[in-house]
VOBA-413241 format. One line per 10 residues: number of its first residue (from 0); their letters; for each residue x, y, z of N, C-alpha, C, O. Coordinates in steps of 0.1 Angstrom, whole numbers, plus 5000, padded with zeros to 4 digits. Example, Ala and Ser with C-alpha at 12.3 -4.5 7.8 and 13.67 -1.06 7.14 Angstrom:
BEGIN
0	as	5132 4943 5078 5123 4955 5078 5132 4967 5078 5142 4967 5085 ~ 5128 4978 5071 5137 4989 5071 5129 5000 5079 5134 5011 5080
***
This chain:
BEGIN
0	xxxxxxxxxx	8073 1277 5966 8070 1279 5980 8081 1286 5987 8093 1283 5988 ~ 8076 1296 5991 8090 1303 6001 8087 1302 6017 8077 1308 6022 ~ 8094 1296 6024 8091 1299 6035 8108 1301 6046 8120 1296 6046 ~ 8102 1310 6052 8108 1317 6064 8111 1317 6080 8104 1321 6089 ~ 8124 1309 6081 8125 1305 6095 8130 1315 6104 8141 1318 6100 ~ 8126 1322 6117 8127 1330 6125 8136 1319 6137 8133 1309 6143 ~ 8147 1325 6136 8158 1320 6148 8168 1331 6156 8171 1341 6150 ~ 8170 1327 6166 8175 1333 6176 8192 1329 6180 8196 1318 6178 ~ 8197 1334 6182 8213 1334 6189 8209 1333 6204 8201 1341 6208 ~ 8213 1325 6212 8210 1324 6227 8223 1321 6237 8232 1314 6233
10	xxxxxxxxxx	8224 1327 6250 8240 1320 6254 8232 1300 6257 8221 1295 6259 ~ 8241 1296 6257 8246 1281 6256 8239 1280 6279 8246 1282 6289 ~ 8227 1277 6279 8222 1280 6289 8234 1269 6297 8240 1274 6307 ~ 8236 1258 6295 8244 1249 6303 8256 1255 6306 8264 1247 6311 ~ 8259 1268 6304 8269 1274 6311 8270 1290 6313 8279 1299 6312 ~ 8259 1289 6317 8251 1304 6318 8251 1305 6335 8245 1296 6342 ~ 8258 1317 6341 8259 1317 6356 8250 1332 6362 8249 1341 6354 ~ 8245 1334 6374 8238 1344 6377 8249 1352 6384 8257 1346 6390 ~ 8250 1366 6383 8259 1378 6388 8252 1376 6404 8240 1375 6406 ~ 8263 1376 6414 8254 1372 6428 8253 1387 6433 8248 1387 6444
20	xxxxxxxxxx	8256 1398 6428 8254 1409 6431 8246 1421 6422 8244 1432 6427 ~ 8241 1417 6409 8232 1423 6401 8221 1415 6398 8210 1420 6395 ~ 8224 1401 6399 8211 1393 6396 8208 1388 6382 8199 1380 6378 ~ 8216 1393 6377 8216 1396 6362 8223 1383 6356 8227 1374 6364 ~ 8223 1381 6344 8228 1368 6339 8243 1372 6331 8245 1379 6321 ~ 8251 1366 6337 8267 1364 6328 8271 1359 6316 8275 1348 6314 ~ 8270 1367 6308 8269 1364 6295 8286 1366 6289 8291 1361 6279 ~ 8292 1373 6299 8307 1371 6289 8310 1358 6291 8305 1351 6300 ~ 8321 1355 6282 8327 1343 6278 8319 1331 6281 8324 1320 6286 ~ 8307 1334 6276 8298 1321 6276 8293 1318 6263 8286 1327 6258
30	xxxxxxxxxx	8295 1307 6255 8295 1303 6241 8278 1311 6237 8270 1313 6246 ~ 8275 1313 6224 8262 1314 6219 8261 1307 6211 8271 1305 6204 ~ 8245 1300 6207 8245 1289 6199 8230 1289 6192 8221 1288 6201 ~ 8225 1288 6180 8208 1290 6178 8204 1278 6185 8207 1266 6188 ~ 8194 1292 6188 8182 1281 6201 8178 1266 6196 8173 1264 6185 ~ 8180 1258 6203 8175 1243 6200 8165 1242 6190 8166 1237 6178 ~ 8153 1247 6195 8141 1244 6191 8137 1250 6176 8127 1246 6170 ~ 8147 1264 6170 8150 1273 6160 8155 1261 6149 8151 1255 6139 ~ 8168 1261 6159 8180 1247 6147 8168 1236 6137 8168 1233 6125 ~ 8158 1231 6152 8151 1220 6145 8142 1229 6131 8141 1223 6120
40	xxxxxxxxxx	8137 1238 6132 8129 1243 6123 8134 1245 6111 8129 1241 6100 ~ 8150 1253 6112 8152 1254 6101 8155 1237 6091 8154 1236 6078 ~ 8158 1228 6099 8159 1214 6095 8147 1208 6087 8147 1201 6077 ~ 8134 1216 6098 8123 1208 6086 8123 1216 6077 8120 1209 6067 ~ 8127 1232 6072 8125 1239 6065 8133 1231 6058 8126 1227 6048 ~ 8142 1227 6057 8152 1226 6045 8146 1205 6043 8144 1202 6031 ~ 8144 1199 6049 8134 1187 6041 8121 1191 6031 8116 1187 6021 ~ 8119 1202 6040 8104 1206 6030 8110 1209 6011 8104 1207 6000 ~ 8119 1214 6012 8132 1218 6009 8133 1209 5996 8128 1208 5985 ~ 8145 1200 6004 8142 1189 5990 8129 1183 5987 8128 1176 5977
50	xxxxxxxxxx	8123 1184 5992 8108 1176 5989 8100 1183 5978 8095 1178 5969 ~ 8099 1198 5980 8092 1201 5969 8093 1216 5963 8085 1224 5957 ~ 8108 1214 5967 8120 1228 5955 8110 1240 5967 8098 1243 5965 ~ 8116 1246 5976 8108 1252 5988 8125 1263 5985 8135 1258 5980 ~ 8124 1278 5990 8136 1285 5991 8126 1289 6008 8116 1291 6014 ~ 8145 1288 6008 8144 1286 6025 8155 1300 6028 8167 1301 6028 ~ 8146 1309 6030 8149 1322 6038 8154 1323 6056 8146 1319 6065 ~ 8165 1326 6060 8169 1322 6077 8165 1339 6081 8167 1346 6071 ~ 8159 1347 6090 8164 1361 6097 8159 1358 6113 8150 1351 6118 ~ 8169 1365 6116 8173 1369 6134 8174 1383 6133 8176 1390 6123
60	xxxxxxxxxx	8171 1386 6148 8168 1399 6155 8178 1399 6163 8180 1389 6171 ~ 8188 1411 6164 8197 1406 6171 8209 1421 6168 8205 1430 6160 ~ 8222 1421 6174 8234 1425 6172 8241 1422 6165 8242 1410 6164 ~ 8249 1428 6159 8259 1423 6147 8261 1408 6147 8259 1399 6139 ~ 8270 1408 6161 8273 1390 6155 8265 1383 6161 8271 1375 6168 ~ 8250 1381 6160 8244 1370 6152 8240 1370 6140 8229 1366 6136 ~ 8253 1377 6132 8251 1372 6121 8257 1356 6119 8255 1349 6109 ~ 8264 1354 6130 8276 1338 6129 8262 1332 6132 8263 1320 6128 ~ 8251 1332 6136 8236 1323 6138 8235 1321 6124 8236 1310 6119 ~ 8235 1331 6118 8229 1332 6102 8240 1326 6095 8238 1327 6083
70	xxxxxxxxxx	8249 1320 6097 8261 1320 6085 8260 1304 6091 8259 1295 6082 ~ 8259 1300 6102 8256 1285 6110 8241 1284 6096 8245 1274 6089 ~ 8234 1286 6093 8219 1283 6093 8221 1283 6072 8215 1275 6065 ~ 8231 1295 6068 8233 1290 6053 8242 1280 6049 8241 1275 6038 ~ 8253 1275 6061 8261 1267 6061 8252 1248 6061 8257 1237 6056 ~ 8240 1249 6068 8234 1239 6064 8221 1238 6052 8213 1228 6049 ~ 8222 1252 6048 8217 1249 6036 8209 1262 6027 8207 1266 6016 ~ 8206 1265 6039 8197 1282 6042 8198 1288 6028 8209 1291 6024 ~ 8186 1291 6018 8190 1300 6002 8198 1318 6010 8208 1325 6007 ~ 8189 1319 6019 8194 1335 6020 8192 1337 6037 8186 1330 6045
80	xxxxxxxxxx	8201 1349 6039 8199 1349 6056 8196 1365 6061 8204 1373 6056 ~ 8186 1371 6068 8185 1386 6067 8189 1390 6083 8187 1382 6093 ~ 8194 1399 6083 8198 1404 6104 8186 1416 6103 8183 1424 6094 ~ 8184 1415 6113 8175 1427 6114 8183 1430 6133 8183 1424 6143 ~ 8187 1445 6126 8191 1453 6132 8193 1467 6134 8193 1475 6125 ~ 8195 1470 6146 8191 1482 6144 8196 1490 6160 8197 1480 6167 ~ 8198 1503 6170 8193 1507 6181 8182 1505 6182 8179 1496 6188 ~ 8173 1513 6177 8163 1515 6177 8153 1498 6182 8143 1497 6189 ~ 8158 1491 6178 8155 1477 6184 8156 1470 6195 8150 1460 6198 ~ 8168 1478 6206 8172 1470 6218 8162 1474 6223 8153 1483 6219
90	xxxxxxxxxx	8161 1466 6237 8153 1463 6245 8140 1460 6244 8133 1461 6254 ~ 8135 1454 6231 8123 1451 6229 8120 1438 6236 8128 1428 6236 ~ 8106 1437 6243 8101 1427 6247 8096 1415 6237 8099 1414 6225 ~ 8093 1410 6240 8080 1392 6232 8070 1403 6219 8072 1401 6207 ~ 8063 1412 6224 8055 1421 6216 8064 1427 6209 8068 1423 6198 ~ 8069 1437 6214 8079 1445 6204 8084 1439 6192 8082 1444 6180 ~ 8091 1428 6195 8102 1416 6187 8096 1417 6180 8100 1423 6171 ~ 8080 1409 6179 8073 1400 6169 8068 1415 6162 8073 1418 6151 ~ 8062 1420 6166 8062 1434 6159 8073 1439 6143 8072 1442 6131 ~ 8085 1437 6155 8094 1441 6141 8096 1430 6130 8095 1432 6118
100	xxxxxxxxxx	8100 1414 6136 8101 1403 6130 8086 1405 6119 8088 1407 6107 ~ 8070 1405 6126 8063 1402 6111 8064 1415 6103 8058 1415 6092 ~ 8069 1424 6106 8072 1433 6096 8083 1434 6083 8082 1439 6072 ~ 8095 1423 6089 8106 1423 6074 8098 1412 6073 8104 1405 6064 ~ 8087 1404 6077 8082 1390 6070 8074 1398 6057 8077 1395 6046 ~ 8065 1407 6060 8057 1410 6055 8066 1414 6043 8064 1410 6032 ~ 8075 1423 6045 8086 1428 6030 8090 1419 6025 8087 1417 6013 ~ 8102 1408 6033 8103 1393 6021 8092 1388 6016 8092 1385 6004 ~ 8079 1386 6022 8075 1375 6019 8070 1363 6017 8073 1359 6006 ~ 8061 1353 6025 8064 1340 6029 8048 1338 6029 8037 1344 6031
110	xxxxxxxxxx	8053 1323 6023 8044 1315 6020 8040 1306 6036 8029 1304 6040 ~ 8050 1302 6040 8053 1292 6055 8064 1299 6063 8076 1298 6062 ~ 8055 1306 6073 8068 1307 6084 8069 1295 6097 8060 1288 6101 ~ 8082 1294 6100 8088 1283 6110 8094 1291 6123 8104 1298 6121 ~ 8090 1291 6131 8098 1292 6146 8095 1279 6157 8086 1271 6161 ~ 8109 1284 6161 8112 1272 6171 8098 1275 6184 8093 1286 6184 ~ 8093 1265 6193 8085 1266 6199 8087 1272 6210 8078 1271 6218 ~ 8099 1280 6212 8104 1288 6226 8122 1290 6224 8129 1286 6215 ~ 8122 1295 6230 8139 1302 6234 8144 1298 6247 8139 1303 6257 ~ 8152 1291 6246 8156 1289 6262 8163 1296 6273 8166 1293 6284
120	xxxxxxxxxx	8163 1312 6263 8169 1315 6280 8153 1326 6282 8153 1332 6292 ~ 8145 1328 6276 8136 1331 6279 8122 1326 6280 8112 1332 6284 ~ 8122 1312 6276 8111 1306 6279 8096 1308 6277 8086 1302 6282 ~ 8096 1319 6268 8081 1325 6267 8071 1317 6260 8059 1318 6263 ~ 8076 1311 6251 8069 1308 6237 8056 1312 6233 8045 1306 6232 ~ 8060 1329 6232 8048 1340 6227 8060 1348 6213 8056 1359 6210 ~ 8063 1347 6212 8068 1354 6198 8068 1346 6189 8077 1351 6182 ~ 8063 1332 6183 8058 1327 6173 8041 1336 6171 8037 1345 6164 ~ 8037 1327 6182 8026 1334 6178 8017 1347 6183 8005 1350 6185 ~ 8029 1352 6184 8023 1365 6184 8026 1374 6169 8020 1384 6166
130	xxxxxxxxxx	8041 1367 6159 8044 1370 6147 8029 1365 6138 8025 1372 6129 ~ 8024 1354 6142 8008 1352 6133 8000 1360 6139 7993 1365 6130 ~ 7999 1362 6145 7990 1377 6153 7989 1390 6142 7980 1395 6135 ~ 8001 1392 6143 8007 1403 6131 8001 1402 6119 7993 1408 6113 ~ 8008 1388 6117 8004 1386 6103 7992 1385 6099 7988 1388 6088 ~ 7984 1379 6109 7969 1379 6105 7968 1359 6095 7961 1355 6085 ~ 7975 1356 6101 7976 1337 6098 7974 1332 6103 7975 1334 6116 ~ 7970 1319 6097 7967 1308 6109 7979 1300 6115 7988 1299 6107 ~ 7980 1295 6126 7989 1292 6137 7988 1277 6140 7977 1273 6138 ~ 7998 1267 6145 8000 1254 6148 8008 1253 6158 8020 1253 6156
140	xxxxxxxxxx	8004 1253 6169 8018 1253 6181 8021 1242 6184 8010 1235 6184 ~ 8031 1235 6187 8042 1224 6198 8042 1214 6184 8039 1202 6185 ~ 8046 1221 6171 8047 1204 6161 8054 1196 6160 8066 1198 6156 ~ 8051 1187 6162 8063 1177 6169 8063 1165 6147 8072 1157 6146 ~ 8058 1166 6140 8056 1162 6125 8050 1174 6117 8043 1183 6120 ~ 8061 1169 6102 8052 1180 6093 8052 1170 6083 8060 1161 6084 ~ 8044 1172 6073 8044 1161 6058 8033 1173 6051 8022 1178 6054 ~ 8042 1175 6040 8037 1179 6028 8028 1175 6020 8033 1164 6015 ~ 8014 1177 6012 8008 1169 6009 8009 1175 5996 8000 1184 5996 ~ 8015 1176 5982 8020 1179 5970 8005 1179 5959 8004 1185 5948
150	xxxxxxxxxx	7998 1170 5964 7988 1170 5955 7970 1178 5956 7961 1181 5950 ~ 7975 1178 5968 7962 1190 5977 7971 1198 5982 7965 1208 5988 ~ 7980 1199 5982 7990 1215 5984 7985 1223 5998 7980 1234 6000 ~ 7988 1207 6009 7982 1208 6022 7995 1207 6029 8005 1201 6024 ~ 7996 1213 6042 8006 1203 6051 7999 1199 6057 7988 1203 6060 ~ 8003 1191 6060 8000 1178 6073 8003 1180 6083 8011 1171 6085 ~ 8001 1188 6096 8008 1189 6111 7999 1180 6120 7987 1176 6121 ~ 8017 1176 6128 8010 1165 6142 8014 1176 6154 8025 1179 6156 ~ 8003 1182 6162 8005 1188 6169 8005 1180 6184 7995 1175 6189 ~ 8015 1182 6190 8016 1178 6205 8006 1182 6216 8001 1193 6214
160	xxxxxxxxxx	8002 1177 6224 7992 1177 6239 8001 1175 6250 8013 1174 6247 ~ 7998 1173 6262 8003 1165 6274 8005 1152 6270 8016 1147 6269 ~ 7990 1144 6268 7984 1133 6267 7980 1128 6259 7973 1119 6260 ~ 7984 1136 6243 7976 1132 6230 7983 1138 6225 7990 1148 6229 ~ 7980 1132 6208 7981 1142 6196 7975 1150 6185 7967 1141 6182 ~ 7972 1159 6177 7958 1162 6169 7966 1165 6159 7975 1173 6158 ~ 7962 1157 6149 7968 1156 6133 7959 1171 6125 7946 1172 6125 ~ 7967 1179 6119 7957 1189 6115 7961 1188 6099 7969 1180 6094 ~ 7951 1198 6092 7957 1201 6075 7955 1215 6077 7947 1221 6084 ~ 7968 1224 6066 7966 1240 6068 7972 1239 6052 7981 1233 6046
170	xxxxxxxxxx	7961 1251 6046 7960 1251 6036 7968 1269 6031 7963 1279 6037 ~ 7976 1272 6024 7980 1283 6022 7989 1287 6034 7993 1279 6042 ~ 7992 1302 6034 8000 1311 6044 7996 1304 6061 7985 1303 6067 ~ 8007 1302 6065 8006 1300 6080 8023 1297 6087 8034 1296 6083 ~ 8013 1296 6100 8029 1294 6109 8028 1283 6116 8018 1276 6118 ~ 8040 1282 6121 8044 1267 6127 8051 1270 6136 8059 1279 6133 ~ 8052 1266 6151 8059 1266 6159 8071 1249 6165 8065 1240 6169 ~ 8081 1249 6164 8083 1234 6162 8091 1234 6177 8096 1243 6184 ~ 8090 1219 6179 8097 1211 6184 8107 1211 6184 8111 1217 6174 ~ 8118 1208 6191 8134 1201 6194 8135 1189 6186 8141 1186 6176
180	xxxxxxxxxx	8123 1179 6198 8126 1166 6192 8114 1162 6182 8108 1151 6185 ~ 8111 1170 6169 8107 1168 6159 8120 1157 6143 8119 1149 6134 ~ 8129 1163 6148 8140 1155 6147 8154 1160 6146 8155 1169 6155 ~ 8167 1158 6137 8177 1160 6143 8184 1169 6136 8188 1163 6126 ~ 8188 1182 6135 8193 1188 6126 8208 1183 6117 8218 1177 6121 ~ 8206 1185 6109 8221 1183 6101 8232 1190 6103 8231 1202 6105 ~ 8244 1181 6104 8254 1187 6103 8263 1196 6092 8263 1189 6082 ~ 8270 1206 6091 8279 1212 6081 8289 1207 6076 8300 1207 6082 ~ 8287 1202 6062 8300 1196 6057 8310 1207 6050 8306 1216 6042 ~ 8322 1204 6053 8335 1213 6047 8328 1224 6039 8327 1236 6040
190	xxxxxxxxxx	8324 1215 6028 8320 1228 6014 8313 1237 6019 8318 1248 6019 ~ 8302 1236 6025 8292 1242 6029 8295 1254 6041 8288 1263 6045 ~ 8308 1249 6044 8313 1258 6062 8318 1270 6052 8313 1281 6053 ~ 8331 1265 6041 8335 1273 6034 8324 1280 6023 8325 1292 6020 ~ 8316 1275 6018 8307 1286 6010 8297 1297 6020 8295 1309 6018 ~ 8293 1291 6028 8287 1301 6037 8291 1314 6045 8285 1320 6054 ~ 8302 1317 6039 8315 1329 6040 8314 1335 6029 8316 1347 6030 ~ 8312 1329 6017 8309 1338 6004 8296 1341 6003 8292 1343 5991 ~ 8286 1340 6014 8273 1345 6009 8270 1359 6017 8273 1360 6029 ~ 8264 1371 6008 8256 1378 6016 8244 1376 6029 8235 1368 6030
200	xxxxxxxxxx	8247 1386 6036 8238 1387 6045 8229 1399 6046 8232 1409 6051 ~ 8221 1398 6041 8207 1407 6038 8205 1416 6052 8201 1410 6062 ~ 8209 1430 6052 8205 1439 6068 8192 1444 6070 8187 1445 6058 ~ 8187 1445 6074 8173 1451 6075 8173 1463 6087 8170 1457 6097 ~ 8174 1475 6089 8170 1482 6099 8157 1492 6103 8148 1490 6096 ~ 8155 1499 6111 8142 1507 6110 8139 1514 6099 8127 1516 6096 ~ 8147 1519 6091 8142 1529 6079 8136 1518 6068 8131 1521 6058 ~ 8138 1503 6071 8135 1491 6061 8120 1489 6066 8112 1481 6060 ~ 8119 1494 6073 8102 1489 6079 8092 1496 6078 8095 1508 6074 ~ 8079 1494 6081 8071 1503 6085 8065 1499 6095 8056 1491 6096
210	xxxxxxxxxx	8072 1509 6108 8073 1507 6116 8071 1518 6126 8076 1529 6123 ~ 8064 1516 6141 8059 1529 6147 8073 1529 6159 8074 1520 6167 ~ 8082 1539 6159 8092 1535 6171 8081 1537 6191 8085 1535 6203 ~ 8069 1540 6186 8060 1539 6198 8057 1526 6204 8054 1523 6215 ~ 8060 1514 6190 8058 1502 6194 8068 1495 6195 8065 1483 6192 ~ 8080 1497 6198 8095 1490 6195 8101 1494 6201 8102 1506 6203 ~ 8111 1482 6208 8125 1489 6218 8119 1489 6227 8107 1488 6228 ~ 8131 1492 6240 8128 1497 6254 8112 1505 6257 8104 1503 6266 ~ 8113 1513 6247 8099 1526 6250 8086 1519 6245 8076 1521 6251 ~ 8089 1510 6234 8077 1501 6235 8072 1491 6236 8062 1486 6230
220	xxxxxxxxxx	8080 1485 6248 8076 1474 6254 8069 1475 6264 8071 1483 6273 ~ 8059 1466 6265 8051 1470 6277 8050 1461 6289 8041 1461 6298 ~ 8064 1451 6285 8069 1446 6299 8080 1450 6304 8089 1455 6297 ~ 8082 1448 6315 8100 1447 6321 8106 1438 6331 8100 1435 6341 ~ 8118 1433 6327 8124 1423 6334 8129 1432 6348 8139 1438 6345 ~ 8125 1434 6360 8130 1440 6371 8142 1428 6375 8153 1433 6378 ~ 8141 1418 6375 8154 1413 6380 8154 1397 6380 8143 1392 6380 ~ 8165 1389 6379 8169 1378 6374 8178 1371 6389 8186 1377 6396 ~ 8174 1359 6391 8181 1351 6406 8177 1336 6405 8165 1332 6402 ~ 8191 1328 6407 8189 1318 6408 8181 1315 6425 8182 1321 6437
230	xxxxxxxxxx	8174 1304 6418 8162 1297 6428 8173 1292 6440 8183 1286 6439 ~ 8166 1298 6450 8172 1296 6462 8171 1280 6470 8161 1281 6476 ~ 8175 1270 6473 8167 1256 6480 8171 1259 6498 8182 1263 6503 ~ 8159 1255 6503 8159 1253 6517 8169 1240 6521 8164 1229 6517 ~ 8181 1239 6527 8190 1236 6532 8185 1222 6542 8190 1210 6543 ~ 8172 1231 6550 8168 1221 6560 8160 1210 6560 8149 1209 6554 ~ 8167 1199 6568 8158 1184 6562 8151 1176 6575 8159 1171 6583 ~ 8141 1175 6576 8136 1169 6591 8132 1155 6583 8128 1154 6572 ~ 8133 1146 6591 8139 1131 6591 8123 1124 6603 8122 1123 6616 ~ 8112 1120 6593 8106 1114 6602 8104 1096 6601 8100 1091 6591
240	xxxxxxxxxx	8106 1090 6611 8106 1072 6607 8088 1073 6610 8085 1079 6620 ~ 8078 1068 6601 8064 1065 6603 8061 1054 6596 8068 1051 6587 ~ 8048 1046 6600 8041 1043 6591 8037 1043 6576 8045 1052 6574 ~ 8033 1040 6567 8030 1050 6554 8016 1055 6559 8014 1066 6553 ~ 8008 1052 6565 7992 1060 6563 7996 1073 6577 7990 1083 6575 ~ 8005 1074 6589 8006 1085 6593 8019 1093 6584 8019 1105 6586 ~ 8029 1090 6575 8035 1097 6570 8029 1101 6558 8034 1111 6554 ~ 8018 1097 6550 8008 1103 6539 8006 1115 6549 8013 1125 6547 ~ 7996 1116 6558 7996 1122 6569 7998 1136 6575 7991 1145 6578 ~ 8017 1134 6577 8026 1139 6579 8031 1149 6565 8032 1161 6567
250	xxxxxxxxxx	8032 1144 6554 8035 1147 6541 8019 1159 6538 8021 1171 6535 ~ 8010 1155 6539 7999 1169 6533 7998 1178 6549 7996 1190 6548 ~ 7998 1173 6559 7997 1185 6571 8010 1197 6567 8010 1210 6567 ~ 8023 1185 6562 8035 1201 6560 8031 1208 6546 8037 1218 6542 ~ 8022 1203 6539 8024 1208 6526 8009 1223 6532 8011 1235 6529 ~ 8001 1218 6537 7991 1227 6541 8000 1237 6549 8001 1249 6546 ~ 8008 1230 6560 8013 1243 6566 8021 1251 6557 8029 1258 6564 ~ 8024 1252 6546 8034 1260 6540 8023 1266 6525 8028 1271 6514 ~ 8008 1266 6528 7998 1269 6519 8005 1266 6502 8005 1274 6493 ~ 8008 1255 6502 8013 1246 6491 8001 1236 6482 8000 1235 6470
260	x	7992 1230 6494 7979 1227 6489 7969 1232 6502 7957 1230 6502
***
């Protein structure tokens, strides 16, 4: 079984500040760290791992140094780690990304791809499945369990709701989008910090793909971020002593006057 975890380098949002004159987000000297919900995947990837002799492939899209994402991700266990990089790569959108992402999938490989169920500083959670889009597989979003079924060569996913859960089985090639709190990732012991310095990092750039530059990068993206601002709060507080049946009252007249409901 080979399967392939798609993770991200993100700044460390709990100390992420907005430029009050560009709008833009402050990314120097702000730590980066793989996205939460990435960390947890590659975690189940590597149980699936010992459970039933599984090689566990890590690649990110990204600038040189997330390759330290990738060397974080063989340090807890990862068989191999690929960067895909490239110019020709910046500025790609949600579409773009997954574009290039199922394309080095499609050259490694994979039996089971894993992505985290979102990215936190972008919040989309459309480049999982928009990489099964690509791929042309079947898809499981918000999995909060996975269990291997070794004798029907099924997995087992518990997919999350609001208000419920829906236990599924997926048989062959597919994707997974996971959870955070699916469970806890492991930490890097000594050996492992030190061997993950002696491993290659597999590059992947545009001449590795097949790939349209019509659909990639800046030029082929077919959204744009016009601008980034922290949420403003209204300052002003009016103070009424009532009843509760005229402050119910009071509470939906201000919410109508502000076409709220």
């Amino acid at each position: 079984m080979k399967i392939i975890v798609c993770i991200k380098q993100v700044p460390n949002t709990t100390e992420i500040k907005i430029d009050p004159v560009t709008n833009t987000l402050k990314r120097d000297g702000v730590p980066s760290i793989i996205n939460p919900d990435d960390k947890t995947a590659i975690e189940v990837a590597l149980q699936l791992k010992e459970r039933c002799g599984a090689e566990v492939t890590v690649i990110t899209m990204g600038p040189t140094q997330a390759e330290k994402a990738l060397r974080e991700a063989l340090a807890m266990g990862c068989d191999n780690a690929y960067l895909l990089t490239d110019r020709a790569f910046a500025g790609s959108d949600t579409l773009a990304t997954s574009t290039i992402i199922a394309s080095a999938i499609r050259k490694l490989g994979a039996d089971i791809v894993l992505c985290g169920r979102q990215a936190i500083d972008g919040d989309t959670a459309q480049v999982g499945p928009q990489i099964a889009e690509h791929l042309d597989i079947p898809q499981i979003t918000y999995v909060s369990a996975v269990e291997y079924d070794g004798e029907r060569e099924v997995l087992v996913v518990r997919r999350q709701f609001e208000d419920r859960y829906q236990t599924l089985e997926v048989k062959g090639q597919c994707l997974l989008t996971i959870l955070s709190n699916l469970c806890t990732p492991r930490y890097m012991n000594a050996w492992d910090m030190v061997a993950q310095d002696q491993k290659e990092i597999g590059i992947i750039t545009f001449k590795d793909l097949e790939l349209d530059k019509a659909h990639i990068g800046l030029g082929g993206s077919p959204t744009k971020v016009k601008s980034t601002a922290t949420k403003q709060f209204d300052k002003t507080i009016e103070t009424l002593e009532l009843d509760p049946e005229s402050a119910a009252r009071a509470i939906v007249d201000s919410l109508k006057a502000r076409h709220l409901i």
